[in-house]
N, C-alpha and C positions, 0 to 999 in steps of 0.2 A: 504494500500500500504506500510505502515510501515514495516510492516512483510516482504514485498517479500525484503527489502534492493536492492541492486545492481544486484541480481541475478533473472534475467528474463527467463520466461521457455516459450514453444508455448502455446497460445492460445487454448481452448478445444475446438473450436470452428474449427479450424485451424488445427487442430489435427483429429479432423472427417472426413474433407474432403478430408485429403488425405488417412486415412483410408480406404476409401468408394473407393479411387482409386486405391490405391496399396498394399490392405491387404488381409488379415488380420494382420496386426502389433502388433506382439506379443513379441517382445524383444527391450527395452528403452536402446538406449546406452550410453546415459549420463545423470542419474538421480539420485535421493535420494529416500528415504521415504514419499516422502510432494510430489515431483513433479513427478511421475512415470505416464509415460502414458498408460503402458500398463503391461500385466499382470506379467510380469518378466523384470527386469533391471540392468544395472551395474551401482554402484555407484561411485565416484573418485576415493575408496578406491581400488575397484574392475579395474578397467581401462581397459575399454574396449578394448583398442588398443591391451593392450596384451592377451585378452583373444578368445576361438575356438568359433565362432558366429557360422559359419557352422553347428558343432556339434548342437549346442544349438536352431539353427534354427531348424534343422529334429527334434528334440526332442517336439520341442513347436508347428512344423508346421502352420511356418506363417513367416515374413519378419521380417526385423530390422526397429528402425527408430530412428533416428540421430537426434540431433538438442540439442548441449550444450547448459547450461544456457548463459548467455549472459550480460554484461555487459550495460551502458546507461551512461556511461562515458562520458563526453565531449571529454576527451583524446579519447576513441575509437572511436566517431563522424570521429575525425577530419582524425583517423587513416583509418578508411571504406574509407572515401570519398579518401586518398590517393591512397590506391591499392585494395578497392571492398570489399564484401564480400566473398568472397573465400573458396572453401572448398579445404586442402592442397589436393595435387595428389596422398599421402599416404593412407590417410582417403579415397578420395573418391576411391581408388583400392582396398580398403578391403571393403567396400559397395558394389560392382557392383559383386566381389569376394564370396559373400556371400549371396548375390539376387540373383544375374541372372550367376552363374556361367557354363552357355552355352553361355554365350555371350563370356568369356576369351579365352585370345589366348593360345593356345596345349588344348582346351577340346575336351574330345574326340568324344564326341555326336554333329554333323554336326547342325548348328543350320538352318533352312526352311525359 
């Protein structure tokens, strides 16, 4: 556990099963070298936020999957327990934007 320090990644275990449900998840969007879970990823360096998932999904043909390393602070403890785990409204509009974009509002294809 020395190794992983502050920086906590999901579970491979935890990582399968939502695979098994929403995949095939082929693009990590917040990873390194050491924590990638899947076959192609963006690093800090890389920052997903500003980068075309879109593009890169048709390419890789498969989903994104999300889930920053994560801190085990006590400060952050205390910070969750005040306002939640939350994923901002930014981040999760470029998710649903880049999954499921029949689901957005002006597409053009009527979703059933």
């Amino acid at each position: 556990m020395k190794n992983v320090g502050d920086q906590w990644c999901t579970p491979e275990l935890l990582f399968w099963g939502i695979n098994a449900m929403f995949g095939p998840l082929v693009l990590d969007l917040f990873a390194d070298d050491c924590s990638a879970k899947c076959p192609a990823w963006y690093t800090a360096e890389d920052n997903a936020l500003t980068q075309d998932w879109s593009a890169r999904l048709a390419d890789l043909g498969g989903a994104a999957f999300a889930n920053p390393p994560y801190s085990r602070s006590q400060y952050h403890d205390r910070q969750v327990a005040r306002c939640g785990n939350a994923v901002p409204p930014p981040f999760a509009r470029a998710l649903v934007e880049a999954n499921l974009p029949e689901l957005c509002t002006g597409h053009s294809q009527e979703v059933a």
